[in-house]
N, C-alpha and C positions, 0 to 999 in steps of 0.2 A: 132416655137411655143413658145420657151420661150422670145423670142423678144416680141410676144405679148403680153405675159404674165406680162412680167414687166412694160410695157407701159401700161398696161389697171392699173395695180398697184399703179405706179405714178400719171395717170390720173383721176382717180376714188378712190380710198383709202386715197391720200395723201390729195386728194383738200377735200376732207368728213372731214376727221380726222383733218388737223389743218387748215380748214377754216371756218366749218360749226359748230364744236362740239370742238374744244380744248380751255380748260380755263387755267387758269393762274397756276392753281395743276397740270395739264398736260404737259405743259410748262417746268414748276419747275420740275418734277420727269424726262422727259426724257434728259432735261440738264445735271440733276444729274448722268444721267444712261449712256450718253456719253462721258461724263468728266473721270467718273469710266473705262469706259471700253479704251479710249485713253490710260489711264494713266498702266493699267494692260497689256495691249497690246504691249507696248514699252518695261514694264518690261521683259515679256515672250520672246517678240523677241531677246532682250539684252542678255539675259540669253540662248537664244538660239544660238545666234552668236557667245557669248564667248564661247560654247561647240563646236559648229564647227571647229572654230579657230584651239583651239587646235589641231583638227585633221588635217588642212591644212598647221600650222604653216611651219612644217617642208618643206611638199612643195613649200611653196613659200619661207623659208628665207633659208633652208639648199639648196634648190635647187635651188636658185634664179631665182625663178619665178616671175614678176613684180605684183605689189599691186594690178593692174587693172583685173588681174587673178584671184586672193585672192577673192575680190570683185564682180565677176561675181558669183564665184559658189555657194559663200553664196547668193545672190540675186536669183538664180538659184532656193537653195535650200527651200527659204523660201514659195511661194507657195505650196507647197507641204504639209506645216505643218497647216498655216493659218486654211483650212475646216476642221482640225480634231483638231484644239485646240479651236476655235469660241462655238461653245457650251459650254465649260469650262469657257472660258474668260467673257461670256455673264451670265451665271450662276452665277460667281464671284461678276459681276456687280451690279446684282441684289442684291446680298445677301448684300453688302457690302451699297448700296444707305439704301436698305430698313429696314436693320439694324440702321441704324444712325439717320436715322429718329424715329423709334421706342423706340431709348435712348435719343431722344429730344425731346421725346413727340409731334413730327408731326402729327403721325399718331391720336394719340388720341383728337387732335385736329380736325381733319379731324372725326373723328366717332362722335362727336359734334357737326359737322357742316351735320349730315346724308349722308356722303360719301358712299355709295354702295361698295360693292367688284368690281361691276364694271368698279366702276370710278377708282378705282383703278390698275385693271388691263387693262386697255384699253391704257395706255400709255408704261404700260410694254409690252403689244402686239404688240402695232407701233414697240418698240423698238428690238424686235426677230422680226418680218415681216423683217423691214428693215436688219437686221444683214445674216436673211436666205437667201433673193439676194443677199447680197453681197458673204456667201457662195455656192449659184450656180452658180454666175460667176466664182469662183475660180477651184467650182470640174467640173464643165463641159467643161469649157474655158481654164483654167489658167492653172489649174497642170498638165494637158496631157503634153501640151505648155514649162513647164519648165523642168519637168520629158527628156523628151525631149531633151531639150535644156542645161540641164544636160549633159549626154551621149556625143552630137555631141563636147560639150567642152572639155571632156576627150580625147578624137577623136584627136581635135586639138592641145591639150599637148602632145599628144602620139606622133604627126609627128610635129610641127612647133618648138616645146622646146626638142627635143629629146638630142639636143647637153648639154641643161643644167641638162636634166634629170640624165644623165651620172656622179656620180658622184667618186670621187677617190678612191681609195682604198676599193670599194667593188663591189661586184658582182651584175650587174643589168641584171636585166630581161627587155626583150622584146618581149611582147608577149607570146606562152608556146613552140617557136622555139630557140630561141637566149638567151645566158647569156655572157654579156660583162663585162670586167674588166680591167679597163685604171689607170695606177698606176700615172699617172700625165696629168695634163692638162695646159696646156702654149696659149699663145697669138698663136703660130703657129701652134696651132691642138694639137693630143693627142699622148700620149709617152708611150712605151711598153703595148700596146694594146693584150687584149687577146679576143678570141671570141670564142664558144660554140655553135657548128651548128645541132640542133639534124632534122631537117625538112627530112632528109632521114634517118628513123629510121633501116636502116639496115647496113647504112654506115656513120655513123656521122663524123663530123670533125672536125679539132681543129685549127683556125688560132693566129697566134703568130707574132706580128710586130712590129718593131721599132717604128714606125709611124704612124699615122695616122690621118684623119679628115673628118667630116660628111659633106654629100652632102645632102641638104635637096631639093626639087620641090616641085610641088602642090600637086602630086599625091605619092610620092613616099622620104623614106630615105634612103640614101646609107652611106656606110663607105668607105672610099678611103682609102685605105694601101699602107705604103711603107715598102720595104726593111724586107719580112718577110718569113714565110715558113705555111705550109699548110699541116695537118697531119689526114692521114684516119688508120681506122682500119677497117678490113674485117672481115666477121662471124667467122672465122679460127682463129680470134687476130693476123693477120699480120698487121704491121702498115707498111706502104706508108707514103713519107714525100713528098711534092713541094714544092719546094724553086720559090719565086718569088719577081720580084723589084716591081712591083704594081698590086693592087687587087681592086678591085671594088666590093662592097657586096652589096646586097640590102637585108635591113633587112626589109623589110614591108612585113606582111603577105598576103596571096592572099585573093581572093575577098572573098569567104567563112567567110573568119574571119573579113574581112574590120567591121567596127561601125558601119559603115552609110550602108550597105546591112545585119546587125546582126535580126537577130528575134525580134519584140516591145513588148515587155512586157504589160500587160493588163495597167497599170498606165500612159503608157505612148500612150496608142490611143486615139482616138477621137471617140466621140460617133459613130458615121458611122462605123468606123472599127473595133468597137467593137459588132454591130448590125449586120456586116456582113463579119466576117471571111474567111481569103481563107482557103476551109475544102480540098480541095487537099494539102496541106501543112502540116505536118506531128504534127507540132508543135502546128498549131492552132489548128487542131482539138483534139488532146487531151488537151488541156485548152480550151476547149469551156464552160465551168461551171465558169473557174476563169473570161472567160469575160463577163455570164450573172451574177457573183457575184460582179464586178467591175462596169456595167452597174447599177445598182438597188444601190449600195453603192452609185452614183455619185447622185442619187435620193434623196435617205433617209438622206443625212447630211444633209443637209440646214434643214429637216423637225426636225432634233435630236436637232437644235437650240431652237425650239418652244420648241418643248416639254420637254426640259432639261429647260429650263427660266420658264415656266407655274409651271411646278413641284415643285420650288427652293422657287417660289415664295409661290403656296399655301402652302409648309410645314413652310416654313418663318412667314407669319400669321397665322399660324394654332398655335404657343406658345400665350401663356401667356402675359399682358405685366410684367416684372419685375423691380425694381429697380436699383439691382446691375446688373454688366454683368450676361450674363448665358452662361455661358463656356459650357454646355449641351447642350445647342440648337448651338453653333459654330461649335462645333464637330458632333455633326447629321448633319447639312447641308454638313459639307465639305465632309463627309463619305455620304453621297447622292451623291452629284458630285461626286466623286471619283466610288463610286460602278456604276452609270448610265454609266462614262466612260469605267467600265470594261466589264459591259456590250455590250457597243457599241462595242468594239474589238475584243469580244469572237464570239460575233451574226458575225462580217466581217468573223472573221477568219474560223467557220462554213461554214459558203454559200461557200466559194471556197472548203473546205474539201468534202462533202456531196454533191451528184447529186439532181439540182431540187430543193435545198434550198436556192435560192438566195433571197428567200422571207425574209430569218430571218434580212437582213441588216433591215428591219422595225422596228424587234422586238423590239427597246429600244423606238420609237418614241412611238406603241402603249402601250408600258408596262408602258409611262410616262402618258396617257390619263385613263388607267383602273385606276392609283391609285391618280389620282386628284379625282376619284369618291370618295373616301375615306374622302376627304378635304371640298368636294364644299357644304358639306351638314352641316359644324361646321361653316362656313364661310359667310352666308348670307350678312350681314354686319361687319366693323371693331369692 
């Protein structure tokens, strides 16, 4: 359905709009509006990858993970952000095109020449139509997709880098079974290796070895010990020791806990699987709310585009022209965007709290439609 959708979109809207009716003002604004929003776009992301960074650094340089690792999970990460930052970014756009024009006296050039509010905003409207596909390819297609493809990545650091994970002088976790502690690591495996076996919680155990080194497969990691011993304690606090010259562990949890057979989190389905849960599964059916609230979210964003740019824009027009800057009107706009986004989050974070309210994910798109009534009647023309 949305295949057609967007095709009838391209085919019908695009060829109307800049074959039939777009002038040279048309042109001009939505250049301007692209250029804007490229350039905001880059910053945000920049600014979002050096905060990931940080949180990755240490993965990949304390634990020598390769760059190409580094690299995946920020690109991972960033669809994710794209459909819930696009309405900000596209806001910004506006404000900042339509600003500048308005301290160049564009605009009132344009109210000279009998420019309608129209013509006005019909270029700003291509430019949300356009930006709202591009955010329903992302929340219906893309973020399930990397959400995703997220997860199976940590999957594959947990088993193919488990050797580097490992690192000196402190206690690593594996999984919520295993806590290992290798006081040195050499060219020929690892040296006074300690291991922390809780997976039988009524007889835990404690291995202790000279030696050792990791056996990795497709499907499985093992540790290979030499030269160690092997220590139980019974309900009673007797400890048992075995002494052994080689051990073979396998620390990989069972299929229960595997990644790739774990529970999907609503962000990370696909429309279908979220339209039709398995309700014999204990999990899905008690979040069957977060997935008709996840569902109607993946709806409403692309539409919070429109209506956060419509919004930005008739409050934009709706000042004065003035001379000097108007630090008044910078600060209302941005505090517009800013309160419409808190909106948007509280209305998300509602629908999955509340049964039956997954209608509120709307509520910011219509709450930006009630109070353009407010505007469209000061506004006739520039």
């Amino acid at each position: 359905m949305y295949n057609l959708l967007i095709k009838f979109v391209i085919n019908n809207v695009y060829c109307f709009f800049f074959h039939y009716s777009m002038n040279l003002v048309d042109k001009y604004i939505l250049r301007q509006l692209f250029s804007n929003f490229i350039l905001i776009l880059i910053l945000i992301i920049s600014i979002f990858c050096l905060a990931k960074s940080v949180q990755l650094i240490e993965l990949m340089v304390g634990r020598g993970l390769p760059f190409s690792i580094f690299l995946k999970l920020i690109l991972f990460s960033l669809p994710q952000i794209v459909p819930v930052l696009l309405p900000v970014i596209v806001s910004l756009s506006i404000f900042f095109v339509f600003s500048r024009m308005q301290n160049d006296k564009e605009l009132i050039i344009l109210q000279s020449s009998s420019f309608a509010l129209v013509d006005i905003f019909k270029p700003t409207l291509i430019f949300s139509i356009i930006m709202a596909i591009i955010s329903s390819y992302f929340t219906l297609y893309q973020s399930p997709k990397s959400n995703e493809g997220f997860k199976v990545l940590l999957y594959t650091l947990k088993n193919d880098y488990s050797s580097t994970l490992l690192q000196e002088g402190t206690f690593n976790t594996f999984g919520k079974d295993f806590t290992i502690f290798v006081k040195e690591r050499k060219k020929d495996g690892l040296h006074n290796v300690f291991i922390h076996d809780t997976r039988d919680e009524d007889r835990s155990s404690t291995l202790i070895a000279k030696k050792g080194r990791l056996v990795s497969t497709s499907d499985s990691t093992k540790i290979f010990l030499e030269d160690g011993s092997q220590h139980f304690q019974s309900k009673d606090k007797k400890l048992s020791v075995l002494y052994f010259d080689q051990y073979l562990l396998d620390i990989n949890q069972n299929d229960n806990n595997n990644l790739l057979n774990r529970w999907k989190s609503p962000s990370e389905r696909t429309l279908s699987e979220l339209r039709n849960p398995n309700l014999k599964n204990r999990d899905d059916f008690n979040n069957q709310q977060a997935f008709r609230a996840e569902l109607t979210l993946r709806h409403s964003m692309p539409l919070n585009v429109i209506g956060f740019s419509a919004l930005v824009l008739f409050l934009l027009l709706s000042f004065h022209f003035e001379r000097k800057e108007n630090i008044f009107r910078t600060i209302t706009i941005f505090s517009s965007i800013i309160a419409l986004q808190i909106i948007s989050i509280i209305s998300s974070n509602l629908s999955i709290k509340f049964q039956n309210m997954e209608s509120l994910n709307f509520f910011p798109f219509a709450f930006c439609l009630i109070s353009l009534s407010f505007f469209i009647n000061r506004l006739k023309k520039l």
